[in-house]
C-alpha positions in Angstrom: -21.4 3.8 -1.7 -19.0 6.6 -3.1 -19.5 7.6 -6.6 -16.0 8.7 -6.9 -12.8 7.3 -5.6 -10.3 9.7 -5.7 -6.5 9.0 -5.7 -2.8 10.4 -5.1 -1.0 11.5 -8.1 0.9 8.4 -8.8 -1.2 5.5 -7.4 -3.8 5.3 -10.0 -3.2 1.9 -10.8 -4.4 1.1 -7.1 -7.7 3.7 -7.7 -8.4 1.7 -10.4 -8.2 -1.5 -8.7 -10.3 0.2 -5.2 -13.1 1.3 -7.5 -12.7 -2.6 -9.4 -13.5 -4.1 -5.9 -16.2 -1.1 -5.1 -18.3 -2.0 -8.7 -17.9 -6.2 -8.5 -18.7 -6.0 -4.9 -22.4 -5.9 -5.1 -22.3 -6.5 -8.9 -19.6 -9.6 -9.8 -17.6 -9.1 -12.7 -19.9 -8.2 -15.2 -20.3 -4.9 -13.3 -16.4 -3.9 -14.1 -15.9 -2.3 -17.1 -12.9 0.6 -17.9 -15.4 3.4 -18.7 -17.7 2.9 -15.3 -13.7 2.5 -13.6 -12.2 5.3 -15.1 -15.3 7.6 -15.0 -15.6 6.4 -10.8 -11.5 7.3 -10.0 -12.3 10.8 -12.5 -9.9 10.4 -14.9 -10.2 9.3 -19.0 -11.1 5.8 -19.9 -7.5 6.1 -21.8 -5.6 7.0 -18.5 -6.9 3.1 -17.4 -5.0 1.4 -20.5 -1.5 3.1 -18.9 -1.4 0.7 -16.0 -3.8 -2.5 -17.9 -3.7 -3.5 -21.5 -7.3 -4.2 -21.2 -10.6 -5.1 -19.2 -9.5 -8.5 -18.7 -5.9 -7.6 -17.4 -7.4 -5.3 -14.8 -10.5 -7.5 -13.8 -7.2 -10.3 -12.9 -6.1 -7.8 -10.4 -9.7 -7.4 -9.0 -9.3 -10.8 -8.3 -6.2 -11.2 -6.8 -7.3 -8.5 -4.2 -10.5 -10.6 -3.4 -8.1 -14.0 -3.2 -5.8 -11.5 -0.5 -9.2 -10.1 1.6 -10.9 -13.7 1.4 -7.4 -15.2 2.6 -7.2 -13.0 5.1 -10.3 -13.9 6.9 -9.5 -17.5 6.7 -7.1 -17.3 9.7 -8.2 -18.3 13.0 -9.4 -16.1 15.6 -7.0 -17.5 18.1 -3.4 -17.1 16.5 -2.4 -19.7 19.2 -5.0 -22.1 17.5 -3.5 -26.0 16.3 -3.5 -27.0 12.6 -6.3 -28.8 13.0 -8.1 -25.7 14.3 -7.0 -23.7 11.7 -8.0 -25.9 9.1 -11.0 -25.7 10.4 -10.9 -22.2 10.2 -9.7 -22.1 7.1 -12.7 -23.9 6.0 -15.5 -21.8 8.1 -13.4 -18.7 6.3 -14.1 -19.5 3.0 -17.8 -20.1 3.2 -18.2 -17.4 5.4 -16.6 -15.0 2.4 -19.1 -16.3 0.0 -22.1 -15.7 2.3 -20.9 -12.5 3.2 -19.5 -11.1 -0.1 -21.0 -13.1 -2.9 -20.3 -10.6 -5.4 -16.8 -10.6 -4.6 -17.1 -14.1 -4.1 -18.2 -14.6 -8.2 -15.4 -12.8 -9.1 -13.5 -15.3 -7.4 -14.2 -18.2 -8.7 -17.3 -18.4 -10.4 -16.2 -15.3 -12.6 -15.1 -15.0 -16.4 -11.8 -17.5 -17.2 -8.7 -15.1 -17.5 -7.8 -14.2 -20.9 -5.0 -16.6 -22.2 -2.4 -13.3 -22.0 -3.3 -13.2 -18.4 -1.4 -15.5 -16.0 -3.6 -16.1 -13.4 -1.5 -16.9 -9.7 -2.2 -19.7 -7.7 -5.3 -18.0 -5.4 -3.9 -17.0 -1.9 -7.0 -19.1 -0.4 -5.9 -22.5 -1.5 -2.4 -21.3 -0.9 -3.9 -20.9 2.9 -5.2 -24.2 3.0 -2.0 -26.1 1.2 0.2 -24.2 4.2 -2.7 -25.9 7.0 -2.3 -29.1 5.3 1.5 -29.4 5.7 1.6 -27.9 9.4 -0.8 -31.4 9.7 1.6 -33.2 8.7 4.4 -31.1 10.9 2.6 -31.8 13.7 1.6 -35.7 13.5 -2.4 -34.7 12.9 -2.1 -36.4 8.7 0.1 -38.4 7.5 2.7 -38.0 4.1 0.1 -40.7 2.7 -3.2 -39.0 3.9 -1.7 -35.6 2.5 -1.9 -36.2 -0.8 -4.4 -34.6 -2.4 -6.4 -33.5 0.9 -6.8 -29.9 -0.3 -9.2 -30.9 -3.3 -11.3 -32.9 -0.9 -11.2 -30.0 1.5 -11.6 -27.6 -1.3 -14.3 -29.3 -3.4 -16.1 -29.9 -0.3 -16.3 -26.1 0.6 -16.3 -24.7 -2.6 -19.4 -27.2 -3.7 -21.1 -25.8 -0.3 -21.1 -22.2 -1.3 -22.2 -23.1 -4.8 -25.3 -24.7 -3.1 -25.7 -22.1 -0.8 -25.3 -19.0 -3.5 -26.8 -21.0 -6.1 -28.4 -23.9 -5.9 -30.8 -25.4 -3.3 -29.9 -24.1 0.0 -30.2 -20.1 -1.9 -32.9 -19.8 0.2 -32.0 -21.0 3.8 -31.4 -18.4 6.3 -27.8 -17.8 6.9 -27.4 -19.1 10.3 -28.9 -22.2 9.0 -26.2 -22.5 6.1 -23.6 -21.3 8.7 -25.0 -24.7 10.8 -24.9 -27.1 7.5 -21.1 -25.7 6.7 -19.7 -26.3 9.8 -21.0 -30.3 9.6 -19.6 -29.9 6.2 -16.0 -28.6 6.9 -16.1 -31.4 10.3 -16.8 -33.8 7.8 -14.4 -33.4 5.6 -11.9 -33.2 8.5 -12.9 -36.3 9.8 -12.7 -37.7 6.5 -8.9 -36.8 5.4 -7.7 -37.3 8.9 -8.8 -40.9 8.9 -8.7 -41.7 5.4 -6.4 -45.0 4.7 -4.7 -44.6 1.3 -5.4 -47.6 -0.6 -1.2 -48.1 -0.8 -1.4 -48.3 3.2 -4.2 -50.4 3.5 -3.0 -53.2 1.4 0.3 -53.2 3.0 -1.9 -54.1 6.2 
């Protein structure tokens, strides 16, 4: 890993975010700090505070780049795929981030709260999975009824995986094995909200 990210004269707002990414990477937010950030891109730690009014303000940024990347890899692999396929997809994506990058993957969402100056944006990977949810709908695969509130069964669902499988008692399976266990996971959960009766719709039965 490069010691030194070097930048073009007016970008070093996006140095400071590439060497972000580079130190929370393997070390999750605790690793970022301005003077490791500023020393990294090789310019003073006071050069940092032109572009971010603090640590907090750029560790946001950090995040928002990791919601993009993780977003990105959410997508199916076939760009003809259905909604249901992508949701799966969209599922499989997300664990697959927090196997794969699991400092990142703190930073995320298991990272320090934003500061209460900081507006944090709605994270591009639910905003992937709200988008599935309506094409559903679009297509006749989930109902108005069944859509409400879908995307914090499917997110809980995935998001309470990768806890376990970082964290908690799966830590220790191979990932293959946790690769396995998230798929019955995400097929589980699709299952559930695509044949879930809303309790409005049942009793009008």
């Amino acid at each position: 890993m490069p010691d030194r990210t070097t930048y073009h004269h007016g970008d070093l707002r996006a140095a400071l975010i590439e060497a972000g990414l580079d130190l929370t990477r393997c070390g999750g937010p605790g690793a970022l700090t301005i003077r490791e950030v500023t020393r990294r891109v090789g310019v003073s730690p006071n050069a940092a505070y032109r572009h971010f009014a603090d640590r907090d303000s750029l560790l946001e940024e950090v995040r928002v780049a990791i919601h993009n990347r993780m977003a990105d890899g959410m997508a199916p692999d076939d760009p003809r795929a259905g909604p249901m396929a992508r949701l799966r997809a969209v599922g499989m994506g997300y664990v697959e981030f927090a196997l794969s990058e699991p400092g990142w993957f703190s930073v995320a969402f298991f990272g320090e709260p934003a500061a209460d100056h900081v507006a944090r944006p709605f994270p591009a990977p639910l905003w992937e999975l709200l988008s599935t949810l309506d094409r559903m709908v679009y297509a006749g695969q989930l109902s108005p009824a069944q859509r409400i509130g879908a995307e914090w069964s499917c997110f809980a669902a995935v998001h309470g995986f990768a806890e376990l499988a970082l964290h908690g008692p799966l830590k220790d399976l191979p990932h293959d094995e946790l690769r396995h266990i998230a798929g019955q996971v995400v097929d589980t959960v699709i299952a559930g909200v695509t044949t879930y009766v809303p309790p409005t719709t049942a009793n009008e039965r």
